[in-house]
C-alpha positions as CSV (number, residue, x, y, z in Angstrom):
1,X,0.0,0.0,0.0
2,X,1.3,3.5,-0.5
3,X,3.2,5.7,2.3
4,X,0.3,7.6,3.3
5,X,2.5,10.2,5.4
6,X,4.4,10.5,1.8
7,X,3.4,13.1,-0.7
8,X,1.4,11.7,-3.8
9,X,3.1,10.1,-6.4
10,X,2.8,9.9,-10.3
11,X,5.4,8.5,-12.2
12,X,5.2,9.5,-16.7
13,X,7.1,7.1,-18.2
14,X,7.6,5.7,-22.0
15,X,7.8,1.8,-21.4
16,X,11.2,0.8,-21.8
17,X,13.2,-1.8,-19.8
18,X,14.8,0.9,-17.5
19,X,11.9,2.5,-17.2
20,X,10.4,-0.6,-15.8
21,X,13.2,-0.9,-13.4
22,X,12.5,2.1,-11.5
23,X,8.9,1.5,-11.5
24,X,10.3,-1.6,-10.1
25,X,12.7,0.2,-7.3
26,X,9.5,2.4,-6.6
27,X,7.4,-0.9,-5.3
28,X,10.5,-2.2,-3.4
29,X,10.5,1.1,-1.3
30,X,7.1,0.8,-0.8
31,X,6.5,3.9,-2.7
32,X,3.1,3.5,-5.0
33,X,2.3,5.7,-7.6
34,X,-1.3,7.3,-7.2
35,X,-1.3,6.7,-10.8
36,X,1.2,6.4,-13.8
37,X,0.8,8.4,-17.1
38,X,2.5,6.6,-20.3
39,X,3.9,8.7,-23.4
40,X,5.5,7.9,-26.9
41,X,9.1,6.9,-26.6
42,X,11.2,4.1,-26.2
43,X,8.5,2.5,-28.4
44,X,4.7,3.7,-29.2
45,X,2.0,4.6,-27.4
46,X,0.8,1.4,-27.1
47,X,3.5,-0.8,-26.6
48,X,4.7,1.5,-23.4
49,X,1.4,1.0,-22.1
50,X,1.2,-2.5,-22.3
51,X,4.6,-2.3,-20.3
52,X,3.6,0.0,-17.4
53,X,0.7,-2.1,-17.2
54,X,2.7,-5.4,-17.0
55,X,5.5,-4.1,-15.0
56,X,3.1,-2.9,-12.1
57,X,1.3,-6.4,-12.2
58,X,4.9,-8.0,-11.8
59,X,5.4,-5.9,-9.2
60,X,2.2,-6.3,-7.3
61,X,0.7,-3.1,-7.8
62,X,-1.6,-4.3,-11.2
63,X,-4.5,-1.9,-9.6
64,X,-2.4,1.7,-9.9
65,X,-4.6,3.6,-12.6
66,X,-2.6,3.4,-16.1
67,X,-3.5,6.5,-18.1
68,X,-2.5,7.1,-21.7
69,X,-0.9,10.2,-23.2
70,X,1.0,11.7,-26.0
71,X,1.4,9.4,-28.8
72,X,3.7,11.8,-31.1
73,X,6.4,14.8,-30.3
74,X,4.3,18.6,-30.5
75,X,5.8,19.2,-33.4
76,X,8.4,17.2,-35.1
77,X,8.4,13.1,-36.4
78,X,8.4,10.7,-33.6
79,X,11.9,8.5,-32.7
80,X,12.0,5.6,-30.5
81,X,14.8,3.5,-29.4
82,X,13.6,-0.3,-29.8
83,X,17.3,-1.0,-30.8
84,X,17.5,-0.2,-27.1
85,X,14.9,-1.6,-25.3
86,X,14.1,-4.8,-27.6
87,X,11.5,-5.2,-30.0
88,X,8.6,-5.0,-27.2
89,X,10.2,-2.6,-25.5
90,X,10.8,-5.1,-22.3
91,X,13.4,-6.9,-23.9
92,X,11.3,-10.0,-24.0
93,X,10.7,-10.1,-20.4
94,X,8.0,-12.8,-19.3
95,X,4.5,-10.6,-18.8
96,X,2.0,-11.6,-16.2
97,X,-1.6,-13.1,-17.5
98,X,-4.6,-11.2,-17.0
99,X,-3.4,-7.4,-17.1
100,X,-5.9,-4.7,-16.4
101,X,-6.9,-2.3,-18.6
102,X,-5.4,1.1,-19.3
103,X,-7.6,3.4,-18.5
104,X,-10.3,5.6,-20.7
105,X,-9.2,9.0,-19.4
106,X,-5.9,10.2,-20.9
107,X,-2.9,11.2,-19.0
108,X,-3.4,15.0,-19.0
109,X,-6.8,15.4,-17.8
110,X,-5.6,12.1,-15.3
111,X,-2.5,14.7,-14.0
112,X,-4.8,17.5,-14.4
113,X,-7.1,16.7,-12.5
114,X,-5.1,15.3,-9.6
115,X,-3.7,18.6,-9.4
116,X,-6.0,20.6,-9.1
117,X,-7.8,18.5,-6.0
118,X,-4.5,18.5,-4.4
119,X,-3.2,21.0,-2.0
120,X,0.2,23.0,-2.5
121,X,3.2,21.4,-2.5
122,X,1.8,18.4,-1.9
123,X,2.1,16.2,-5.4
124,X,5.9,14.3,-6.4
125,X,6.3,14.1,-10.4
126,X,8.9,11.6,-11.7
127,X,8.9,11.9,-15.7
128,X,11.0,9.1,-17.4
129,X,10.4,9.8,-20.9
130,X,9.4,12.9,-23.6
131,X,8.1,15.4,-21.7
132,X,5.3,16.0,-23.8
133,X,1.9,15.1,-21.3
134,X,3.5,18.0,-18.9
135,X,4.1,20.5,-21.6
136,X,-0.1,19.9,-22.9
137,X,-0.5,20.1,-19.3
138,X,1.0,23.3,-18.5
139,X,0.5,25.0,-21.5
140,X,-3.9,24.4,-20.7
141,X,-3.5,25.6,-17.4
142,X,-0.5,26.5,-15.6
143,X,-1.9,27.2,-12.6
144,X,-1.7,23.3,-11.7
145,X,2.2,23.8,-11.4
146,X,1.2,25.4,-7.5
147,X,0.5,21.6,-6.3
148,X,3.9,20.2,-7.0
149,X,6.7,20.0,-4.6
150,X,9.5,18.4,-6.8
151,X,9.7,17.3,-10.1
152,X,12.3,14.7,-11.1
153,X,13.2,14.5,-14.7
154,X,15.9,12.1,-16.3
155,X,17.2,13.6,-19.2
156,X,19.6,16.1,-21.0
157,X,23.2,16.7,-20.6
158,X,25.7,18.2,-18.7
159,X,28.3,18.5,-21.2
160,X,26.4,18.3,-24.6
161,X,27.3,15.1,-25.2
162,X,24.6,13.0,-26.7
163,X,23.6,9.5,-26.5
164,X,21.3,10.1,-29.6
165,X,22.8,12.6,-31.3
166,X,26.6,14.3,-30.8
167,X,24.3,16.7,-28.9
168,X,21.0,15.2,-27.6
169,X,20.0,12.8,-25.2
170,X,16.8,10.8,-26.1
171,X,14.3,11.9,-23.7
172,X,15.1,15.7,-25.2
173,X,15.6,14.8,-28.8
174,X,12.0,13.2,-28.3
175,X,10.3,16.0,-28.0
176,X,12.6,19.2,-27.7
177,X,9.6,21.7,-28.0
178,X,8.2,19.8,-25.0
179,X,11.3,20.0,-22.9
180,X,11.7,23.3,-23.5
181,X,8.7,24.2,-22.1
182,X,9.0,22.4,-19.0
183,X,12.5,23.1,-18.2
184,X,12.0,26.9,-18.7
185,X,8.8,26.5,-16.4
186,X,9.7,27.7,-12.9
187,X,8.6,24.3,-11.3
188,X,10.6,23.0,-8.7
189,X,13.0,20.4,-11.4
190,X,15.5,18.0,-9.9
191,X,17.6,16.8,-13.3
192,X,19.4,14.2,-14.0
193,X,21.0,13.9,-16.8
194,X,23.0,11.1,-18.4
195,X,26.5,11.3,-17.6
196,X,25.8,10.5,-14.0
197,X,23.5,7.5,-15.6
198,X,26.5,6.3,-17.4
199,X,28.6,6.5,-14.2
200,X,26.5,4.8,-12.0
201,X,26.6,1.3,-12.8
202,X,26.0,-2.4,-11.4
203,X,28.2,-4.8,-12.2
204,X,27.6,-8.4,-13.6
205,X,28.8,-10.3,-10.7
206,X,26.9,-7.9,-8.5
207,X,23.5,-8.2,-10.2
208,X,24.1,-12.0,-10.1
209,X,24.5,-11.7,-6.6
210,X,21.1,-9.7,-5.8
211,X,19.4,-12.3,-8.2
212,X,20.9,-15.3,-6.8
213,X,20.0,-14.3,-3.2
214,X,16.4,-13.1,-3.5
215,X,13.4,-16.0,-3.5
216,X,12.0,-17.1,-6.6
217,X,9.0,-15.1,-7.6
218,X,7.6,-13.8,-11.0
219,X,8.8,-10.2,-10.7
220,X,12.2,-11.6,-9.5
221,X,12.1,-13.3,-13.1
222,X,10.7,-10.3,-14.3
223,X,13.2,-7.7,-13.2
224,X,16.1,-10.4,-14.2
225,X,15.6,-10.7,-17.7
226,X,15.4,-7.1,-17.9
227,X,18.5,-7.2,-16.5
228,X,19.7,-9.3,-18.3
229,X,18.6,-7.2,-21.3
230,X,20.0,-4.5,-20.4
231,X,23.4,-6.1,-19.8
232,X,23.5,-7.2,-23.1
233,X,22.8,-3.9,-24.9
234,X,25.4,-2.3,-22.6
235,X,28.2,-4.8,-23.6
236,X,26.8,-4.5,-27.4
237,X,27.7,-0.8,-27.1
238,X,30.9,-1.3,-25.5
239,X,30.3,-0.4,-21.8
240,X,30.9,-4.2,-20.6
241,X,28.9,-6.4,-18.4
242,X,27.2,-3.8,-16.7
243,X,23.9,-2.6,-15.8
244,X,23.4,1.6,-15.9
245,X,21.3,3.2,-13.1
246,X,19.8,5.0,-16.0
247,X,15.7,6.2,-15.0
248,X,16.4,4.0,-11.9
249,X,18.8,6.9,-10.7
250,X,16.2,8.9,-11.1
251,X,13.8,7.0,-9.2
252,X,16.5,7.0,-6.5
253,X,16.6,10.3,-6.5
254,X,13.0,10.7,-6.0
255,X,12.7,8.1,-2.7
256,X,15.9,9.5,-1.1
257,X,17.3,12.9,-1.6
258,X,19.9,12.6,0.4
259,X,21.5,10.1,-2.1
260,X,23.0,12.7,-4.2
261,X,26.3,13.0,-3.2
262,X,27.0,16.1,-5.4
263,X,25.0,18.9,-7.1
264,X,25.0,21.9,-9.3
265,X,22.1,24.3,-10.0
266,X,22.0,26.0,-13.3
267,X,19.3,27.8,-15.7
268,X,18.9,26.0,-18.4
269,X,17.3,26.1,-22.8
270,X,16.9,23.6,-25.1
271,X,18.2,23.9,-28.6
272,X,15.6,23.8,-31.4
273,X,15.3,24.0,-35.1
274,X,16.3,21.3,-37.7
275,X,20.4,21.6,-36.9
276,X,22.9,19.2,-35.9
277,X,22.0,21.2,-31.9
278,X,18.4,20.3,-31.9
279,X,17.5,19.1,-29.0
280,X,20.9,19.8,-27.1
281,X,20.3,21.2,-23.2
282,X,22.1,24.5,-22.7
283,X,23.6,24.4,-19.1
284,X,24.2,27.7,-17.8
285,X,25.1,28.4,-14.1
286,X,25.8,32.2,-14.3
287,X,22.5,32.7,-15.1
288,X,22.4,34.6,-18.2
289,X,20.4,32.8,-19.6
290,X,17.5,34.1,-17.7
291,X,15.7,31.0,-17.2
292,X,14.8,29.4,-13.3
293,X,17.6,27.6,-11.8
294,X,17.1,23.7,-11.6
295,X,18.6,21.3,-9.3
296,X,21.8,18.9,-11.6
297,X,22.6,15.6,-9.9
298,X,25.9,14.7,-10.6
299,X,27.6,12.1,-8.5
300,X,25.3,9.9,-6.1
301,X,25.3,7.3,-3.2
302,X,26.5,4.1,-5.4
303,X,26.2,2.2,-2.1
304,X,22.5,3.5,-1.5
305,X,21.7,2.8,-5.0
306,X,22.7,-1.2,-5.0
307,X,20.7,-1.4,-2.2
308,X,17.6,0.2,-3.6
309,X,17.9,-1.8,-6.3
310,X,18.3,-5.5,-4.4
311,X,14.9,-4.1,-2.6
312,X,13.3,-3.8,-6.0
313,X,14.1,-7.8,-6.6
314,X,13.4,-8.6,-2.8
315,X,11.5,-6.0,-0.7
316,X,12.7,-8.4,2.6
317,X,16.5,-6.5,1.3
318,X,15.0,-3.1,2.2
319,X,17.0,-1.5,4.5
């Protein structure tokens, strides 16, 4: 059951295996989204649905409302990344029988809606994906942005060094017009972006080690062929046997604050147009930029993080 003395939770995500890791961590911590919105991405519409949907049944939660949102960029042609995340978007991962359905109402009224019944500062946002619903969102009515009290994002750069592009990070590239318009927003951002995700790593023999110690269970066998997954693409690409705290940092992020070990604040832009920059996130800590100043994680609790992640296998590892 959710942390009742904890703020309410949603949780946008685009269905792809590390998304459904921190979903994943989320449960282990005993941290249940009110609801979870799902947007174009790593695969369609569709597909990252059907993945929130099967990654909360894995993970016991099968009755958290799914609601559908964005199914293409505001502007530009959608990307997705199935070269990443598999052809499903899971990797293949074994789904439970008998999912529930998505629900009718889509992801913006859902958030909306929740919003506005909420009191100030009294709503957590984690968005793993294109930030698309929350730019519909705020763009309709910005006075909702008075109910949140943090708003974690995983995405951009640091250093403008893609993972998509020479300049862009997916989650950006996906949907820069979007991004823009939530980064620039004056809500209360935590960022992280993914040079910290490629530090912040899991080894093989250490993921064997959580696996091999926690009971048998379906969303043990769910969470280890993602895993596995995503230790293959990350040894594919030259990173080794290693699994990336990628949205799962992220996720960290949101349970425990005090995990980051070091931070930055900055203003930031995002880069638009059709040139090799589009989509790139403009870091600027002077300021002169004139945007708000967002929180940058940079370096966090690796110790903290392994151990957030065995609870996500076997909640009894919580600690």
């Amino acid at each position: 059951m959710p942390d009742t003395a904890s703020p309410v939770l949603v949780v946008d995500t685009d269905g792809g295996v590390d998304d459904a890791q921190a979903l994943l961590m989320l449960l282990g911590a005993g941290r249940v989204p009110a609801l979870v919105t799902t947007v174009f991405g790593n695969v369609a519409l569709e597909a990252a649905t059907r993945n929130v949907l099967a990654t909360l049944a894995s993970g016991g939660a099968g009755d958290v409302p799914v609601h559908p949102g964005a199914a293409r960029p505001l502007l530009a042609p959608r990307i997705e990344a199935r070269h990443i995340h598999g052809e499903d978007g899971l990797g293949g991962a074994p789904r439970p029988a008998g999912l529930a359905a998505a629900r009718e109402e889509g992801a913006v009224d859902a958030l909306r809606g929740l919003l506005r019944a909420a009191a100030p500062a009294s709503v957590d946002l984690l968005f793993l994906g294109p930030l698309t619903n929350l730019a519909i969102l705020l763009s309709l009515d910005p006075g909702v942005a008075v109910a949140v009290r943090r708003l974690v994002i995983m995405g951009g750069t640091l250093e403008g060094r893609g993972n998509t592009t020479p300049a862009a990070e997916f989650n950006i590239l996906s949907d820069p017009e979007a991004a823009r318009i939530v980064l620039t927003s004056g809500l209360p951002i935590e960022l992280v972006p993914w040079e910290p995700c490629r530090r912040h790593v899991m080894t093989g023999d250490e993921i064997d080690a959580v696996f091999a110690s926690a009971p048998d269970s379906e969303g043990r066998r769910f969470s280890e062929a993602l895993a596995r997954h995503a230790r293959r693409t990350n040894a594919s690409y030259g990173a080794g046997d290693v699994f990336r705290f990628v949205d799962p940092l992220a996720a960290a992020l949101l349970l425990e604050p005090g995990i980051a070990r070091r931070t930055s604040r900055a203003s930031l832009d995002v880069v638009l147009g059709e040139g090799p920059g589009r989509g790139l996130v403009l870091v600027d800590p002077s300021g002169r930029l004139g945007t708000p100043e967002v929180l940058l994680l940079e370096e966090a609790d690796l110790e903290r993080l392994h151990a957030l992640f065995a609870a996500s296998v076997d909640p009894a590892a919580r600690g």
